[in-house]
DRENMAR-31191 format. One record per atom (N, C-alpha, C, O): x, y, z; atom name; chain. Coordinates in Angstrom, 1 decimal. Layout:
u v w at ch
X Y Z CA A
...
//
This chain:
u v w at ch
64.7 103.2 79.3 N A
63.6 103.5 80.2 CA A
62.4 102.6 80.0 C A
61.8 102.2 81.0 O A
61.9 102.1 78.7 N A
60.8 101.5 78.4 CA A
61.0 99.9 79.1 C A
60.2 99.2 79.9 O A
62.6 99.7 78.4 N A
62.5 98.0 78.6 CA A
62.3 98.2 80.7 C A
61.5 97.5 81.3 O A
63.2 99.0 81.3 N A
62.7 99.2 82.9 CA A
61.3 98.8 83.0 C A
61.0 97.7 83.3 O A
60.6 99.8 82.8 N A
59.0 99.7 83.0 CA A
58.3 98.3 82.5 C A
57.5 97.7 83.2 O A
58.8 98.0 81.2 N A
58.1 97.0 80.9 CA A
58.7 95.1 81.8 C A
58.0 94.0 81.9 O A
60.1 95.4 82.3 N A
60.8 94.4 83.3 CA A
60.0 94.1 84.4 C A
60.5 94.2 85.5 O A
58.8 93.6 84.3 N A
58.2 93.2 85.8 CA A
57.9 92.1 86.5 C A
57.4 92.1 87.6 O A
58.5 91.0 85.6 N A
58.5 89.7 86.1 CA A
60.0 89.3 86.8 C A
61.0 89.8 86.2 O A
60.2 88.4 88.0 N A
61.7 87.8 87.8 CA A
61.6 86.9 87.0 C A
60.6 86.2 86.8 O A
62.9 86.6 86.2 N A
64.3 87.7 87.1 CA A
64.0 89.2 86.6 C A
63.3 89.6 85.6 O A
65.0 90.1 87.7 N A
64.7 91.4 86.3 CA A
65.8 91.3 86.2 C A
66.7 90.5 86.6 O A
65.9 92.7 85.2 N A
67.3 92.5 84.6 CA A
67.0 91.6 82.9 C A
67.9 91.4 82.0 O A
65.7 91.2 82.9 N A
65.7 89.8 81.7 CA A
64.1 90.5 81.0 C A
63.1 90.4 81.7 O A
64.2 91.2 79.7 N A
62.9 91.5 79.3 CA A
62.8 90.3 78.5 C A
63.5 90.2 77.5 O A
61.6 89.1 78.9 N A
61.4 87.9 78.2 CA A
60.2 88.5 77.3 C A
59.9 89.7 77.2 O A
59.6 87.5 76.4 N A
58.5 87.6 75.2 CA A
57.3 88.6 75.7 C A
57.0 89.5 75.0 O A
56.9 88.3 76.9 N A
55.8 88.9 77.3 CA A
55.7 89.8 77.5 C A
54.7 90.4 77.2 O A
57.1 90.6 78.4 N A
57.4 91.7 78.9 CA A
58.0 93.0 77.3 C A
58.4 94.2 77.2 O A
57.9 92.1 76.6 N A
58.8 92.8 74.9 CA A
57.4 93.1 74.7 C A
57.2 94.3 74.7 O A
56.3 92.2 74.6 N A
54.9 93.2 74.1 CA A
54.5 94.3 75.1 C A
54.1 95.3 74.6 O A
54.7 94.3 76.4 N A
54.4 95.8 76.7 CA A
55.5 96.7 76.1 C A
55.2 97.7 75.5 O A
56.6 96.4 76.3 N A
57.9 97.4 76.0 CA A
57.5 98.0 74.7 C A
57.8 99.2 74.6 O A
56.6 97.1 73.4 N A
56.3 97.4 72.4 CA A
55.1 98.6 72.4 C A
55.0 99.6 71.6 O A
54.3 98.2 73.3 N A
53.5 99.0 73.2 CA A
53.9 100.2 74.4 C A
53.0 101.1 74.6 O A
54.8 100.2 75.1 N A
55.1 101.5 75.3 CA A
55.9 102.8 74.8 C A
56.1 103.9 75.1 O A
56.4 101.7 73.7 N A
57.7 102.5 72.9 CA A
56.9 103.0 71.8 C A
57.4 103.8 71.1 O A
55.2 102.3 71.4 N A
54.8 103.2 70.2 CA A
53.6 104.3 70.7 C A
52.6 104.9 70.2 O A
54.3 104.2 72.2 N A
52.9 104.8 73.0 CA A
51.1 104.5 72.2 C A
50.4 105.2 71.5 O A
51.1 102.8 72.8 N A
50.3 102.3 72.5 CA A
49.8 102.1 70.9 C A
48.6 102.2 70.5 O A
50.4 102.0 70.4 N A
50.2 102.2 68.7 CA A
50.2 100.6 68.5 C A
49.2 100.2 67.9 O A
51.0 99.8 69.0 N A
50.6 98.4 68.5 CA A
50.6 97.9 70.5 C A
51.3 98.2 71.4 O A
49.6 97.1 70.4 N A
49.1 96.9 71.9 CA A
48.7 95.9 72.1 C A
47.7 95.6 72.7 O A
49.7 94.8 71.5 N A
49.3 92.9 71.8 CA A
49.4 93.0 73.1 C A
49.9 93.8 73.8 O A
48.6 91.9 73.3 N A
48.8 91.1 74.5 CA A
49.7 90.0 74.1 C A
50.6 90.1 74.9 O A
49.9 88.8 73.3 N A
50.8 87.8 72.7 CA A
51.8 88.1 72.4 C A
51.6 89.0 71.6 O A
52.7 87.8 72.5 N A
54.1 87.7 71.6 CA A
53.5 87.3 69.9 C A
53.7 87.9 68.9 O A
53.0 86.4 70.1 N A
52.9 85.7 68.8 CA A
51.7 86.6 68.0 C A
51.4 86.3 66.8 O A
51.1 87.7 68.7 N A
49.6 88.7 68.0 CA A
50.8 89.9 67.1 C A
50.4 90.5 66.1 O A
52.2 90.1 67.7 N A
53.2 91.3 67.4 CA A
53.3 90.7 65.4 C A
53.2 89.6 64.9 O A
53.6 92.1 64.7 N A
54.1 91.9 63.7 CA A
55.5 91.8 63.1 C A
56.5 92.4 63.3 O A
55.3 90.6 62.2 N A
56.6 89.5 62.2 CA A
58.0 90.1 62.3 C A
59.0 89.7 63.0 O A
57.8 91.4 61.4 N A
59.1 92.0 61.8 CA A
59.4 92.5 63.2 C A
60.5 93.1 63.3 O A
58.6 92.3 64.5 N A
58.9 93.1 65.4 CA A
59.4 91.7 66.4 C A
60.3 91.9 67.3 O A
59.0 90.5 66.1 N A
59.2 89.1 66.5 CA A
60.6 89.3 66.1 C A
61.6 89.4 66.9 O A
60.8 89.3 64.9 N A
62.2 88.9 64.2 CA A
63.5 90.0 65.3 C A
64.6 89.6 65.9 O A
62.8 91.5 65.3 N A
63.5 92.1 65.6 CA A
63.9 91.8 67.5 C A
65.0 92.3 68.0 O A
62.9 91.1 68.2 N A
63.3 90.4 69.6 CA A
64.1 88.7 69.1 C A
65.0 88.3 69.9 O A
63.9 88.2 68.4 N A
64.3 87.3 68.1 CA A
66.3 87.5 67.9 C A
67.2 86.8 68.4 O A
66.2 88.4 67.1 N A
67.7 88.4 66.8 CA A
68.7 89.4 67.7 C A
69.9 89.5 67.6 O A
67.5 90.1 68.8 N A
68.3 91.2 69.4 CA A
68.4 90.2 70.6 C A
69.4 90.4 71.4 O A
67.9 89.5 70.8 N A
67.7 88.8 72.1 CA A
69.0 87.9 72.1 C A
69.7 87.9 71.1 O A
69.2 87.0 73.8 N A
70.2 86.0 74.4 CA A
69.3 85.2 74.7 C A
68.1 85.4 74.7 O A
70.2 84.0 75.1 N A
69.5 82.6 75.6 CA A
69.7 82.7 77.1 C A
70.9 82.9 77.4 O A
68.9 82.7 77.9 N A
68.8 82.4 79.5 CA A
69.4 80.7 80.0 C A
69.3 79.8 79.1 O A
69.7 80.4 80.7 N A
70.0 79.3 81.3 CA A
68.9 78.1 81.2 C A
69.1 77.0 81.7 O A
67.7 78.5 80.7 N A
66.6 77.7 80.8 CA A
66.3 78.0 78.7 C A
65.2 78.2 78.2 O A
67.2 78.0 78.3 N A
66.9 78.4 77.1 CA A
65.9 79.0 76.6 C A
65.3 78.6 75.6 O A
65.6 80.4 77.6 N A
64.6 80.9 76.9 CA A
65.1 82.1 76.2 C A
66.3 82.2 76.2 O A
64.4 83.1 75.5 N A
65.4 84.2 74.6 CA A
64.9 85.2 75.8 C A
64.0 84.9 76.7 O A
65.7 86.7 75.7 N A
65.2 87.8 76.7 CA A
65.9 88.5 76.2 C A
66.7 88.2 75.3 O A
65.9 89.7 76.7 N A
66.7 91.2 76.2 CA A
67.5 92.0 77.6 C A
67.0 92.8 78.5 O A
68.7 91.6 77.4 N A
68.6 92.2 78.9 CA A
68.7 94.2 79.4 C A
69.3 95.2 79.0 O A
68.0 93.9 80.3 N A
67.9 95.5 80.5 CA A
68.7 96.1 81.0 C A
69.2 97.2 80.8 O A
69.1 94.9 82.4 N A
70.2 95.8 83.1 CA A
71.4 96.4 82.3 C A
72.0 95.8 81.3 O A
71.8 97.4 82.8 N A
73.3 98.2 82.0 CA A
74.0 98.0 83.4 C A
73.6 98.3 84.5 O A
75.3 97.4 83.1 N A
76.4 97.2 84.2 CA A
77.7 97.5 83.3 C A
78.8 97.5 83.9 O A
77.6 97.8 82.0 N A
79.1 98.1 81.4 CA A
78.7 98.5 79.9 C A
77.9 97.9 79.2 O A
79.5 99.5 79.5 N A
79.7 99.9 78.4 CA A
79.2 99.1 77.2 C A
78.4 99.6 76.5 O A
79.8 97.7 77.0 N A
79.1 96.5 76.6 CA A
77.8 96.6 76.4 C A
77.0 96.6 75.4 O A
77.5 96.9 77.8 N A
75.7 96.6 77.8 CA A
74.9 97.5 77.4 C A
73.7 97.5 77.4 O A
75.7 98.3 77.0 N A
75.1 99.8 76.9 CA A
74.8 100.1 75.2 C A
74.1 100.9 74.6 O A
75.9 99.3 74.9 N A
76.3 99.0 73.1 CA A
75.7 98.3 72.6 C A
75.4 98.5 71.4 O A
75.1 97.0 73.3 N A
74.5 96.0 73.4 CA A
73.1 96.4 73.4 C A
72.6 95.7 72.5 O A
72.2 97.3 74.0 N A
70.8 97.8 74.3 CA A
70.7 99.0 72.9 C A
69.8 99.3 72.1 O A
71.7 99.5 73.1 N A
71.3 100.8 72.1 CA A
71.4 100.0 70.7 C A
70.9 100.6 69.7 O A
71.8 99.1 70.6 N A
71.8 98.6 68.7 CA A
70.8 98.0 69.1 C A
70.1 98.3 68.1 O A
69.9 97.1 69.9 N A
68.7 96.2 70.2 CA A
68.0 97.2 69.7 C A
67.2 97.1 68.7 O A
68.1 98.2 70.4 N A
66.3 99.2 70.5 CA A
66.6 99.8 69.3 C A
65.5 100.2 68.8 O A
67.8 100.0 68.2 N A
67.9 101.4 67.3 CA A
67.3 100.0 66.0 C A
66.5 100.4 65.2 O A
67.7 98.6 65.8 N A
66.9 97.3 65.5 CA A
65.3 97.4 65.3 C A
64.5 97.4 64.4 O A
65.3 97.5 67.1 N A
63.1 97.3 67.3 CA A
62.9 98.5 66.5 C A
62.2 98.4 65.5 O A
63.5 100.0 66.9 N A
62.9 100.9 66.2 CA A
62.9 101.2 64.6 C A
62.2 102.0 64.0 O A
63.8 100.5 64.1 N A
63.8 100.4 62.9 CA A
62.7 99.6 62.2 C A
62.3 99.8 61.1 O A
62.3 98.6 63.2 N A
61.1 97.8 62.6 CA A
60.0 98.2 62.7 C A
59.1 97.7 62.0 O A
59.6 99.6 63.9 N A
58.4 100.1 63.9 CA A
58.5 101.1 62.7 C A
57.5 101.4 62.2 O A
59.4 101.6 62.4 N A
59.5 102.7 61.2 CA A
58.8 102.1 59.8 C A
58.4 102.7 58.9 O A
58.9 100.5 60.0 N A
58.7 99.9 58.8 CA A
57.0 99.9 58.8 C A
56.4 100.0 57.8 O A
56.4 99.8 60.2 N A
55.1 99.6 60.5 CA A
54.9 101.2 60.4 C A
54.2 101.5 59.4 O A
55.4 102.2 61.2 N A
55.0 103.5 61.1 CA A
56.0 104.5 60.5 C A
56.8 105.2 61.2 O A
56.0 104.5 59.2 N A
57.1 105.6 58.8 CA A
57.2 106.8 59.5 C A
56.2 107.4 59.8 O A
58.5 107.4 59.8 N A
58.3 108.3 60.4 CA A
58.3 109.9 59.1 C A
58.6 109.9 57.9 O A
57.7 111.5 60.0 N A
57.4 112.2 59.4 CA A
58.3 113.0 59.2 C A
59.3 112.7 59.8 O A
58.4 114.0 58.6 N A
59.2 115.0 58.5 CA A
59.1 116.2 59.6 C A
59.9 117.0 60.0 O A
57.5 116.1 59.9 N A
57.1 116.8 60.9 CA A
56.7 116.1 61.8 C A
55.6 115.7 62.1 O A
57.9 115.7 62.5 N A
57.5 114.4 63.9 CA A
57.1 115.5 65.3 C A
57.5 116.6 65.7 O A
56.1 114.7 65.4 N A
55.5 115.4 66.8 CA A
55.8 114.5 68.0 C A
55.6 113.3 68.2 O A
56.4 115.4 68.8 N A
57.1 114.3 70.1 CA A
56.1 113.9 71.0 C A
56.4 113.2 71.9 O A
54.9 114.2 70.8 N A
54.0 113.1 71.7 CA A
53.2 111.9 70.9 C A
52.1 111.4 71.3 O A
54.0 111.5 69.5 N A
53.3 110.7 69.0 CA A
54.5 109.8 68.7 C A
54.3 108.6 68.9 O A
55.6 110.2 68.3 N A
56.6 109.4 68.0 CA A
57.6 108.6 69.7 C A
57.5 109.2 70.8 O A
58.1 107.6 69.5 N A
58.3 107.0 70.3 CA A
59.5 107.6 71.0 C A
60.5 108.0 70.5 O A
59.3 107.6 72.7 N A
61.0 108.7 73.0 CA A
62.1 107.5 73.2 C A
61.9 106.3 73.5 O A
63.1 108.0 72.9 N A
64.7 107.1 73.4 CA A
65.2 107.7 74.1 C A
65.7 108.8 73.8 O A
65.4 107.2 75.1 N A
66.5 107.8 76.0 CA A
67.9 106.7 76.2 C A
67.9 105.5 75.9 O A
68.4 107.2 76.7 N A
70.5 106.7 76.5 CA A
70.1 105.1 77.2 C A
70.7 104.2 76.8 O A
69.0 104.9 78.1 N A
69.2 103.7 78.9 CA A
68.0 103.4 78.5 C A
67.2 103.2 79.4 O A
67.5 103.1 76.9 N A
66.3 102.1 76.3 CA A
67.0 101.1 76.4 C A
66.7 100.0 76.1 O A
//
């Protein structure tokens, strides 16, 4: 859902660097809120870095679209990755409150 929202440049289908900082700050509902790629904390870089593909123009991106099972296996270990790295930035609680912790749904 997040990487959608945050997909607003073409191509879509391709969450690049810039579009990964809103995704970020919509998945911590605004808890970390760069504008830069390069302002994000290193583990959250590392974590677009290694979740990401190379584009035809060798740039890195995350792709959003789901067209197959693959991709679907593909998105859900990316995001269960990013979220792992915000856990490191914001441990989560024992008493998590659903309007503070970040939602997932099947098509992050």
């Amino acid at each position: 859902k997040y990487l959608a929202e945050a997909d607003t440049t073409m191509p879509t289908g391709k969450v690049d660097a810039k579009e990964y900082t809103a995704f970020i700050a919509l998945y911590t509902n605004g808890k970390i809120d760069e504008e830069k790629f390069f302002s994000l904390p290193n583990n959250l870089k590392s974590a677009f870095r290694f979740g990401s593909k190379w584009d035809e123009n060798g740039l890195l991106y995350i792709p959003s679209a789901v067209e197959s099972a693959e991709d679907e296996a593909y998105l859900s270990q990316t995001c269960s990755s990013i979220l792992d790295a915000i856990h490191q930035i914001f441990p989560p609680t024992t008493n998590s409150n659903p309007t503070t912790e970040p939602r997932k749904s099947s098509s992050s």
